[in-house]
Each structure stands twice: as C-alpha cells, then as structure tokens.
Residue, then its C-alpha position, 0 to 999 in steps of 0.5 A: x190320901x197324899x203320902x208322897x209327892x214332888x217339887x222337881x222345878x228350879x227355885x226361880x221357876x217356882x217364884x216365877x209361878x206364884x208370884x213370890x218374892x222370895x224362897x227359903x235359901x235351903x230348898x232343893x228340888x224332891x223327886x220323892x217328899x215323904x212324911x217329916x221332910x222339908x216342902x215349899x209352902x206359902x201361908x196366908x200370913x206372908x203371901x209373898x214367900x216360898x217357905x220350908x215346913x214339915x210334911x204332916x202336923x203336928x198341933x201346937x198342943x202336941x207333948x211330941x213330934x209323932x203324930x205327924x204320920x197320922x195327920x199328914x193329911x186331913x178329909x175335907x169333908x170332916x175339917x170344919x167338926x174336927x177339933x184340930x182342924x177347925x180352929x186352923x180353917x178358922x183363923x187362917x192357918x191356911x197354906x198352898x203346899x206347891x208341888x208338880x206331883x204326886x204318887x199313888x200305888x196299885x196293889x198287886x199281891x204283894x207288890x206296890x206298883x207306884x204312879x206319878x199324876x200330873x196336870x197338863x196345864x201346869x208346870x207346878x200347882x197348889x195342894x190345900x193345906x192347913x199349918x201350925x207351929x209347935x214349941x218344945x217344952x223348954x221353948x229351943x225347938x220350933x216345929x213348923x208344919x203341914x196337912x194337905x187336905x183331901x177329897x173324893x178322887x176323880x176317874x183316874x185316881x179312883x183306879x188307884x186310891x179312894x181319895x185324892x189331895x185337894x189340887x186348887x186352881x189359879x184362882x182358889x189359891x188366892x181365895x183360899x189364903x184370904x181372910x174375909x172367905x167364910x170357911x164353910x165357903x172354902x170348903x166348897x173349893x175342895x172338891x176333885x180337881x178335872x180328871x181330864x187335866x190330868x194323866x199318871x203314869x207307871x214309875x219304878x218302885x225305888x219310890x217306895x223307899x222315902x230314902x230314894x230321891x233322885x231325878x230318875x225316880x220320875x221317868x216313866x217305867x221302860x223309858x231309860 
C-alpha cells in the first residue's frame, strides 16, 4: 500500500521535471502527505499543469467525503472488475501523482519503525493514479481527488510491506495519460518498479503522526 508519501522539491524544480507549464500558487513542499491532504498532480485532461487534489477518492456518487481512507489506494490487478475504478481507466480519469518518496513501516512489537524509499536516478517521479470530481448536494462543495495504484513489491519493499505504488518511468507517464492506450495495455505498465533503482532507509518516527510535517521528518535516523 501507499498511505504517506513526500514532495520535498521547489515549485520550479517540479515544473522543470514534468515538463508543465504551471502550478497550483497553494503548493507547498510535504515532507509527510497523509490521507485527505493536498498533493501535486497532473491529470491527462491538462497535461501542462501542476494541480493540488486530495489524497484518496472519493467517487462522484459518494453521499460523503469518507471513504477517501479506504480508497486512498486502488490493486492493479483488480482495477479494470472493480466498479469504481474501471469506468475511471476507461475514460481517462487517469493522473501522475508526483512525489520523491514514500514510507513504508516494519513492525517490532509494538513499535512502528518507519522508512523513506527513494530512486536513485530521479529527483522526483510519478505514481499511477486515478482521479475524480465529487459535488456536494446543494453543488457549493467540489472535491477533487486521488487513488495511487498499487502492485506486488519488489525485493526491498517486500521486507516491509506486501505491496508497493506503481512508480512509472519517464516514458509510461506519457503512455499512461494518453487517450488512445487500451486500458488492458496500461495495466501492464503497473508492474514494480527495478528494486535496484531504489534504496530505504530508517527515519524517526515523528512520521508516523500525519501532523508532523517538517524537513527533518526525511534525514535518516542518527544523522543529526
């Protein structure tokens, strides 16, 4: 699963890496992005901007803003059955969600030890997401938000956790905002991205309050 992630670099950074025009005037860098907070996002409609949704979605036939907990991610392997997600892969309610990286927990009795993955190639890259628009009843109320696709993990997540997000590569971002890409073929982009592209490391454990959110959520453990 994906239940926190970062976007630690500068707006101009981020424009510079996708290729975007502009970005959202609200971003800010997160060292720690939970559930129902803002994060950048580029959807296939506008391709040429940096926007701010919610993490974990929220169907545009949803009575209430809750279930975006339990559909903060979605399984890759299941997404074109499932009744909420196949109309998105469908129509192109496709999304890159852009980060720098993610954290996943190892147990140890009762402690949740967390750790920070990253690439080693890239300053800043796209999870596979799905988006959708929700209203209020009365209409005042618009609610834009996301799902990151997951899939089996590679070696080094897999130490931790029995799924990892969908990280995309240079070339699937594009493939995988495109209109004329038959859904059953970007499903086969889902797959984990190359365990050896990636290192984790050990974090505090101020990062498992979605509260926190400061630089020094990121350095590895012992280094200050």
């Amino acid at each position: 699963m994906c239940a926190r992630f970062t976007m630690t670099q500068e707006d101009k950074a981020l424009l510079a890496e996708f290729e975007a025009k502009t970005i959202d005037e609200q971003y800010r860098q997160s060292y720690n992005l939970a559930p129902t907070q803002l994060a950048p996002v580029i959807i296939s409609q506008k391709p040429e901007a940096i926007q701010l949704f919610h993490f974990g979605l929220v169907p545009f036939w949803a009575k209430d803003k809750k279930s975006s907990y339990s559909m903060m991610n979605a399984r890759q392997e299941t997404v074109l059955e499932n009744n909420t997600y196949k109309p998105l892969m469908i129509h192109n309610k496709r999304c890159l969600v852009l980060a720098d990286g993610f954290y996943e927990w190892k147990t140890e009795g009762k402690k949740k030890l967390p750790y920070r993955f990253v690439l080693l190639n890239r300053n800043a890259f796209a999870f596979a997401g799905l988006w959708s628009q929700w209203k209020s009843e009365d209409k005042k109320e618009v609610y834009e938000s996301f799902t990151i696709l997951t899939t089996t993990p590679n070696e080094q997540v897999a130490t931790l956790h029995n799924r990892m997000p969908v990280i995309l590569t240079k070339e699937e971002e594009k493939l995988w905002l495109a209109d004329d890409v038959p859904p059953a073929e970007l499903i086969k982009l889902c797959d984990s991205y190359p365990d050896e592209e990636m290192k984790m490391y050990p974090v505090s454990t101020d990062v498992n309050k979605a509260v926190n959110n400061h630089q020094d959520l990121i350095l590895p453990m012992n280094s200050k």
